[in-house]
Structures are given as structure tokens and as C-alpha cells.
N, C-alpha and C positions, 0 to 999 in steps of 0.2 A: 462671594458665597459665604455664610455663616458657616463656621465649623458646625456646630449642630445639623443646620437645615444640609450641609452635604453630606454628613455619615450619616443622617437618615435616608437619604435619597440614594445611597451607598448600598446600604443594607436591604432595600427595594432592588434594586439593581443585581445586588448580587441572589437573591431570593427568584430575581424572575432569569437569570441565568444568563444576563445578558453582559456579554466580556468588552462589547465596543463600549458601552456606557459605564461600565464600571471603573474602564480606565481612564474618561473621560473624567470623570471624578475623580481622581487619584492627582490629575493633572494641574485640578482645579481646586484641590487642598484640603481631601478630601481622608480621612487617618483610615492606612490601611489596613489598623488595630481597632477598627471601631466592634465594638461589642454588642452581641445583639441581644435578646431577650433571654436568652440564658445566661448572659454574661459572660458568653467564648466571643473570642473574635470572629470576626465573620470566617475567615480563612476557614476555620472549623466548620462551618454551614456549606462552604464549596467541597471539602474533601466528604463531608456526611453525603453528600448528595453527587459524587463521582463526579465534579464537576472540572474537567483539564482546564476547560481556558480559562473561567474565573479564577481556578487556582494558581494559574500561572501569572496572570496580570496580578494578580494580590502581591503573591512573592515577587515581581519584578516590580512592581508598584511600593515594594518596603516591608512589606507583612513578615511578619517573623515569625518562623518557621520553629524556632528553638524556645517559645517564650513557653515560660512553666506555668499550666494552669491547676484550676483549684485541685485538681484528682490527682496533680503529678505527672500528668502525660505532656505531649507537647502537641502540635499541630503533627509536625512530621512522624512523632509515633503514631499520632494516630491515621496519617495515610499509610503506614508503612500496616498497621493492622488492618485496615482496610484490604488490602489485598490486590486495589489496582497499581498494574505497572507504571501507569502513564500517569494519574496524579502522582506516586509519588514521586516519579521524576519532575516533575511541576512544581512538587513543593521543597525536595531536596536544596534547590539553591544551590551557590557557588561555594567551590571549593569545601565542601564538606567533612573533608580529613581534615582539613586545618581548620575548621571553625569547632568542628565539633569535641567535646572532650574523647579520652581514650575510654572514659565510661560511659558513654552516651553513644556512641559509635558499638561496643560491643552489645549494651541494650538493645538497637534497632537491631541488629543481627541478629542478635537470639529469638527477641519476637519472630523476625522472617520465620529460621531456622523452625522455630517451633512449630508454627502456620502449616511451614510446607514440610516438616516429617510427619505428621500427626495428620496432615490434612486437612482442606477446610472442614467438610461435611461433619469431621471427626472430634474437630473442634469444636465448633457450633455448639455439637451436642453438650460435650465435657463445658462449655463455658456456662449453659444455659438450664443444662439438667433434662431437656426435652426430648421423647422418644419419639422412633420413627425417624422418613426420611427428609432430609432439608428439600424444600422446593428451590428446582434448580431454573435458570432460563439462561441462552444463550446471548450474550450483547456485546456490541462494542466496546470496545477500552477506551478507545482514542479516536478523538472529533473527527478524523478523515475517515472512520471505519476500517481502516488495514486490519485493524486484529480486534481480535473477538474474544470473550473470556463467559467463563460460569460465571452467574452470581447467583451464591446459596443465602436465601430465605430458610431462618429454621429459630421457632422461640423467640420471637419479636428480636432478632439479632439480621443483622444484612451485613454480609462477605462478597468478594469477590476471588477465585481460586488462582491469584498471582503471585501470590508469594514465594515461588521458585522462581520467577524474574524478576521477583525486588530484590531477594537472595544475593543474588548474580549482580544486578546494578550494584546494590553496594557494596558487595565485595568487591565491584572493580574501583569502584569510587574510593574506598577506604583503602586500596592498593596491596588486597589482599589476594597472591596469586593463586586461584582453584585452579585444581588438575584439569588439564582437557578432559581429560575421560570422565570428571565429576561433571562438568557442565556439560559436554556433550548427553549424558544419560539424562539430565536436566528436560534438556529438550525431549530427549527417544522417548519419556514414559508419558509423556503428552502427545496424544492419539491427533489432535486438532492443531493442523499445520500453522494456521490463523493463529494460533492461541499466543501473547506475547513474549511466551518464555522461549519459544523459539525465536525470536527479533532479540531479544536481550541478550541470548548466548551467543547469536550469530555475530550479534555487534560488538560486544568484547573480543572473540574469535579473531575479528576481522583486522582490532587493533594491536593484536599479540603476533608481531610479523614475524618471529624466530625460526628457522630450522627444527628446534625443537617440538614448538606448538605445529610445525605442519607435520612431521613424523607421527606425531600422536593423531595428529586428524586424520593423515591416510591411511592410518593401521585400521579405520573403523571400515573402511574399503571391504575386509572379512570380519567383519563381527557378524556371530553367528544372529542376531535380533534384526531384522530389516528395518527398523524403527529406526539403527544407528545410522546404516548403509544410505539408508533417503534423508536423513537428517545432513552429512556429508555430502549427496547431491545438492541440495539446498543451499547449506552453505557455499561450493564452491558456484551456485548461481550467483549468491549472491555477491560473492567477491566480484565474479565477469561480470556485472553489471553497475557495479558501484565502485570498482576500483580500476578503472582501464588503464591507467598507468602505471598500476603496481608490477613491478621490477619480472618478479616472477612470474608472469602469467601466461610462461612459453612449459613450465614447470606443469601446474594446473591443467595445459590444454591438451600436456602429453599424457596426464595423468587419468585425464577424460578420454583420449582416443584410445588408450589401452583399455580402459573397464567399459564401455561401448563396443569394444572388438568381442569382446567377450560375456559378458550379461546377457545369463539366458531368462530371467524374470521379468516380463511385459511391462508391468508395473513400474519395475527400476530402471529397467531400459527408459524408460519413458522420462524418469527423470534425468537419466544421465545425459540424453538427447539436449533436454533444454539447457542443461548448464551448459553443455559443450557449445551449446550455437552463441554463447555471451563472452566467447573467445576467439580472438582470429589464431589460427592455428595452422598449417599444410594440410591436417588431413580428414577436416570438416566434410570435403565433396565428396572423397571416398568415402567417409561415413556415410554421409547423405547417399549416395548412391546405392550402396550397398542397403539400406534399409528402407528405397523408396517404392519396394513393393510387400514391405513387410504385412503380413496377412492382416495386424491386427491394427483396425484405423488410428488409434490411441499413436502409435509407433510412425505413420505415414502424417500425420498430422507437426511432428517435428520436423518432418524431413526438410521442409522450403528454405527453414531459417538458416538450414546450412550450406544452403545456396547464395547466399547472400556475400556479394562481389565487395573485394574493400575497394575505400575510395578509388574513383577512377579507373579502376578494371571494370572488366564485361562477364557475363557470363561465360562457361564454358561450352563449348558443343555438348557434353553430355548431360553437363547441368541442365541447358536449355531442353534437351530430349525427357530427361527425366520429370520436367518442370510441367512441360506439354501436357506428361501423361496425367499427373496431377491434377490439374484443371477440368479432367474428365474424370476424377476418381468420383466413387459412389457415392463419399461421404461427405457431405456438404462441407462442413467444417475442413477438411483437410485442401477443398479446391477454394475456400474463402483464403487459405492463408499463401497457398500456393499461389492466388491471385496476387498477393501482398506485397510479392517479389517478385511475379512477372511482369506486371503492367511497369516496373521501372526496364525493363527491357525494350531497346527497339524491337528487335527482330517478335517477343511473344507478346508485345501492345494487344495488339487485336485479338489472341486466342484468347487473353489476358481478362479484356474488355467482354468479348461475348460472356464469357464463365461470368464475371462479376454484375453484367448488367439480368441473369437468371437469378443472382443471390439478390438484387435487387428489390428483385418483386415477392422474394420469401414472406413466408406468414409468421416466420418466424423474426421477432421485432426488434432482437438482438444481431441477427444474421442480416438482415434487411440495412440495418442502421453502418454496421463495420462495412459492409459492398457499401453504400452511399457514399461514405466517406474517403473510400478508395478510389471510386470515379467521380467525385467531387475536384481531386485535386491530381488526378492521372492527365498525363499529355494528350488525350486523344481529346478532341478537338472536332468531331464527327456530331450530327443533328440528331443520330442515335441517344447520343451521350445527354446532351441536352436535352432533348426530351423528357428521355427516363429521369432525369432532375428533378425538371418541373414537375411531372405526373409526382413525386415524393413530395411534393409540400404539402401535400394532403395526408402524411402520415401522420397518426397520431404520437409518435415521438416526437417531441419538441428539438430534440437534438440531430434526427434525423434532419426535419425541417431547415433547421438552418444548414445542414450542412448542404442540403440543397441548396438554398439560397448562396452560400458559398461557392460552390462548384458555378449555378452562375452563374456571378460577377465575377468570379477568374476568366471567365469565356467571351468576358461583356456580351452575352445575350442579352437581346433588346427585350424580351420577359422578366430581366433581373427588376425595374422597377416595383412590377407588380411581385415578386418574390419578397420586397421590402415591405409591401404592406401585410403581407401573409406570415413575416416569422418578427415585425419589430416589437410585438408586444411579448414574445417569447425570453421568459425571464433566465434563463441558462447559458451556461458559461462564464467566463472572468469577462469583467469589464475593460479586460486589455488583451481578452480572445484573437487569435488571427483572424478568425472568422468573423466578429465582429467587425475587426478591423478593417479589411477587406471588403465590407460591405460599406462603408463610411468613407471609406476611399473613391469605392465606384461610385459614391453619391456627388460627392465633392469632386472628383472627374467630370460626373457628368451634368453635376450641375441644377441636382433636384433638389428640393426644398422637403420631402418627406425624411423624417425627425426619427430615427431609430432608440427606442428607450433601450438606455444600456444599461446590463443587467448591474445592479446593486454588490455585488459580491460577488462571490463563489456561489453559483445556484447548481449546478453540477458538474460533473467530471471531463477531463478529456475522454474521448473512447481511448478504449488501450487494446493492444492486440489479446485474443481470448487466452494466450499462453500466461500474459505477461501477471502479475499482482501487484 
């Protein structure tokens, strides 16, 4: 390839947002500095346009993040003005306390700093001069969609409102220690859980394992603002959920079965419930018991998770009584999840099974799709079960569909053939899916010749349970 003919085909590449060809260029010799018609580097054309994975294959591709252009800015000031969290961790690069000067390093600060005391909306205006209010729209940050952020449009000027978790990233990057209570409020005055600066503080948090930093966390336990109160259920979710082996997490589970004994706000209750269920702990079942007739279904809808036997244990008689009742409760959702954890049970298979082959048939396409998936891959092994399968290849979820088709070829029912021809053009899932997989298995077991097109990529999600994010 010409160096010309590739940093044009580069600059295409990066313009139509496409990150697999961009690095295939890069590969192929391709200057990750190439300039485009304004004579910025491209890099600059992925961070204008919020682009994470072009920006990141750039900078992992060689793009330099520090190079000085005509205005004086750099690349990574200008994601850090930007305002998304997740480009600028893209474009940050390695090791950045040591690459960066001690002046360079306090500049990106201060822009944050500025951003986020001032506000964007607030800035916008002071940058632009333009009255009235910035148009605001809700979007993702980052290519998976976990979090979400404002981007304010105002006086031909485009922000996005993250700069209290760029703030955060590079104060931890530059190894500057903020107070918990500064970051923690970080998060509390952002209304929108989704929003990144709650992932940014929780992540730093998560890496400050001192005594210290967990004293300061549990004191927000009584902060009089409920915004601090739910921010600390979150975080200790997300510790039970990402750190199973962290030393203390006998600490955490006492610290949940106490403010769970006691939370009389619905709402907190509700979160205190889920982190607690992301801990094994002694006194999960009493909890769970104790709130498995809680009047408000929000509260009854935690309760299953903490039923949930560790390895190699059973249920308990009460557990299982309490589980029973569940499955018959009024609220669809609370008997979807109580399904979740009883079909792993012998003795509640069957009550387990009837409850979830009702959510089945739901009109609702979210409910329909979590039950398919449940008895897709549950023990039971009854012509009920299969059935109701098949009759779902006809849903209009694609995801559902296959999961039909899943459930069976786990069965080897002798209908799984014609199941193959009904979801193989169904573009969803990883191309190294179980579900796929397991279809391609039964094929090559059984020795058919129909050709299942595997899906190209990531075309969508696993299901996840509706608690989980």
C-alpha cells in the first residue's frame, strides 16, 4: 500500500466510523498522524465526533495524544473539553503522570475543574456569548451503552456534561488523592445513576482498599441527602459483584445485613436488598425471609436473589416455602425472578416450570424473552416444555427465537432441525454464543448439512437478569 493511497483510505475509514478498518490500516502502514482537511490529525475528527473506538485504535495504533497543534491545544485537551468520559479515557494513553509534563497535567485539570464547577450549560453560554437555553439530548458515552450522559448543543458549540468524571479519572491517573467525600458528592449531585461519573468515582473507590477510604464510605450510611445513602448502596453492589475475592467482603455483608434490618425508605430498602444479594454472607435468608412479604412489590422482587444456595448446598425448607409463595405472587416480575432460582431446585422444578411456562406466553416481550430463556436451559425435560419452545420460534424477538432453538437442541428434540432453519439467518449474538454453539453441535452430532450463518460480531446482548446493569 502507498503511504498516500493508505492515509487517504485512513481518513475515509475514520470519517465513516468504522474502528475494524481503521486498524486494519494502521496495520498495513498506515500514519496514525495523518491530517485531514483541516490539517488536525485525524484523532482530532474521532474525538470531535465522540468517537471511543476510532479513538482508541488511533491511540493504540501510535496517534499521539500530546502533539501540539496550530491553536496550542493537543488532542487530549481537546477530549478532556469535550466533556465525554470514555473518549477521554481512549485518548489518555499510558502512563500519563510520567509522560505528561507537571504543566500539562495541571492544565487538563483545570479545564476539567472549570467545566465541572461552572457547568456545562453555563459554560457554553460564557464561551459563546449566546442566550437562552442549550439543547440538551440524552446518549450514550460508550459503544456498549452502560452509561449515558447530556450532550448540550448551545451557539454552534457541542459539549457533553462529563467532566466531573474526567475530573475524577485524572486525578486518579495523576495520583492525586481526592477526599471520599469530594468524590463521593461527585457522584450524589448527579440525579442519573447511568450518568459516567458515577462508574468513574465507583472505580477509583474500588481501587483505594484502605480502612480509611471504607470509614469515610460508611459514614455516608447517615448522610442526611439520600443521593449519598444510594450512591454507597451502589457502590457496595458494585464491589459484591466485581470483587468476589476481596479480603473483606465478610465486612461489606455485615454492613448490609445491619442497614437492611433497619431501612425504613422503600426506595433504599430496595437498593440495599440488591447489593446485599452480591455477597454470600449467614444472614441473607433471614433477610430474605423476613421481607418476602413486604407489601411493596419493588422490596419482594429482591427477595429470590437471597435465596440463592452457594455452591453445592440446597435450599432450605423455609427458603423453599417462601420461594413457593413467590411464584404465585401478583407481580409478574417478582414470580419471573423467583422462577430464576427455583427451577435450579429439585423439589420447586415443577411449580418452578408451570409459573415460567405463564410468563412465557406474556405480551410483554421483555418478560416473554427472560421465561424462554429460563426454560430453554432448566432440567425439566417434560413435552410441556418443548412445546412451548417450538410455539416461541415464532416470536418476533430474534433473541427469543433462538433461545428457543437452544432449549431444543439441549433436548435433542427431533423438531430442533426445522428450529435451524427458522433462527439461522438470525443475525444476534457473539459468534462464539453458547447458543450458537450448541446449535452447530447438534448439527454436527446429528449429521445435517443445513449451514447456520454465524452472526458477524456482537449483533446484541446476552439477556441479563432485570435487577442486574
Amino acid at each position: 500500500m502507498s503511504g498516500r493511497g493508505g492515509d487517504r483510505r485512513l481518513l475515509a475509514a475514520v470519517r465513516a466510523g468504522d474502528g475494524d478498518a481503521v486498524r486494519e490500516l494502521l496495520e498495513e502502514g498506515a500514519d496514525p498522524d495523518t491530517p485531514g482537511a483541516d490539517g488536525l490529525p485525524v484523532l482530532c475528527a474521532a474525538i470531535a465526533a465522540y468517537d471511543v473506538v476510532v479513538a482508541d485504535v488511533l491511540v493504540e495504533g501510535g496517534a499521539d495524544p500530546d502533539r501540539v497543534l496550530p491553536d496550542g491545544t493537543t488532542p487530549l485537551w481537546r477530549a478532556v473539553d469535550g466533556g465525554s468520559p470514555a473518549v477521554c479515557k481512549a485518548v489518555l494513553g499510558t502512563e500519563p503522570a510520567l509522560r505528561l509534563s507537571q504543566d500539562a497535567r495541571e492544565s487538563l485539570l483545570s479545564l476539567a475543574r472549570t467545566w465541572y464547577e461552572t457547568g456545562a450549560a453555563e459554560e457554553l453560554r460564557r464561551r459563546t456569548g449566546a442566550k437562552g437555553p442549550a439543547e440538551a439530548v440524552r446518549v450514550p458515552d460508550d459503544p456498549d451503552a452502560f452509561h449515558h450522559i447530556q450532550q448540550l448543543s448551545h451557539g454552534g458549540l457541542v459539549v457533553r456534561d462529563g467532566h466531573g468524571g474526567i475530573l475524577t479519572a485524572l486525578e486518579w491517573q495523576f495520583r492525586i488523592p481526592t477526599s471520599v467525600d469530594e468524590l463521593v458528592t461527585r457522584a450524589a449531585v448527579e440525579p442519573d445513576q447511568d450518568h459516567p461519573v458515577w462508574w468513574e468515582v465507583i472505580s477509583v473507590l474500588l481501587e483505594r482498599r484502605s480502612a480509611v477510604t471504607w470509614s469515610a464510605l460508611a459514614s455516608h450510611r447517615h448522610h442526611p441527602d439520600p443521593a449519598h445513602r444510594r450512591f454507597l448502596a451502589e457502590y457496595l453492589r458494585c464491589r459484591g459483584v466485581l470483587d468476589h475475592f476481596y479480603l473483606h467482603g465478610e465486612r461489606e455483608g455485615d454492613f448490609l445485613n445491619a442497614w437492611a434490618a433497619v431501612e425504613t425508605d422503600t426506595g433504599m430498602l430496595v437498593k440495599v436488598l440488591e447489593a446485599y444479594a452480591e455477597y454470600e454472607h449467614p444472614g441473607l435468608e433471614a433477610t430474605g425471609l423476613r421481607h418476602a412479604v413486604h407489601p411493596d412489590a419493588r422490596v419482594r422482587q429482591r427477595v429470590p436473589a437471597l435465596f440463592c444456595p452457594p455452591e453445592d448446598a440446597s435450599l432450605t425448607p423455609p427458603a423453599r416455602a417462601a420461594l413457593l409463595a413467590l411464584l404465585d405472587d401478583q407481580d409478574t416480575e417478582v414470580r419471573l425472578l423467583a422462577g430464576r432460582v427455583a427451577v435450579s431446585d429439585d423439589t420447586l422444578l415443577a411449580p418452578a416450570v408451570r409459573a415460567l411456562l405463564v410468563l412465557a406466553g406474556s405480551q410483554d416481550a421483555g418478560l416473554r424473552g427472560e421465561a424462554t430463556a429460563l426454560l430453554a436451559s432448566c432440567r425439566d425435560r417434560t413435552p410441556a416444555v418443548a412445546d412451548a419452545l417450538f410455539a416461541l420460534l415464532d416470536a418476533d424477538d430474534p433473541l427469543t427465537c433462538l433461545e428457543a432453538a437452544y432449549g431444543l437442541a439441549l433436548r435433542d428434540d427431533p423438531r430442533t432441525a426445522e428450529a435451524y432453519e427458522r433462527v439461522r439467518h438470525l443475525d444476534v449474538g457473539f459468534a462464539d454464543d453458547h447458543r450458537w454453539s450448541k446449535l452447530w453441535d447438534w448439527q454436527w452430532r446429528n449429521g445435517r448439512s443445513v449451514t447456520l450463518q454465524a452472526p458477524s460480531g456482537l449483533r446484541g446482548r446476552e439477556r441479563r437478569p432485570p435487577a442486574a446493569r
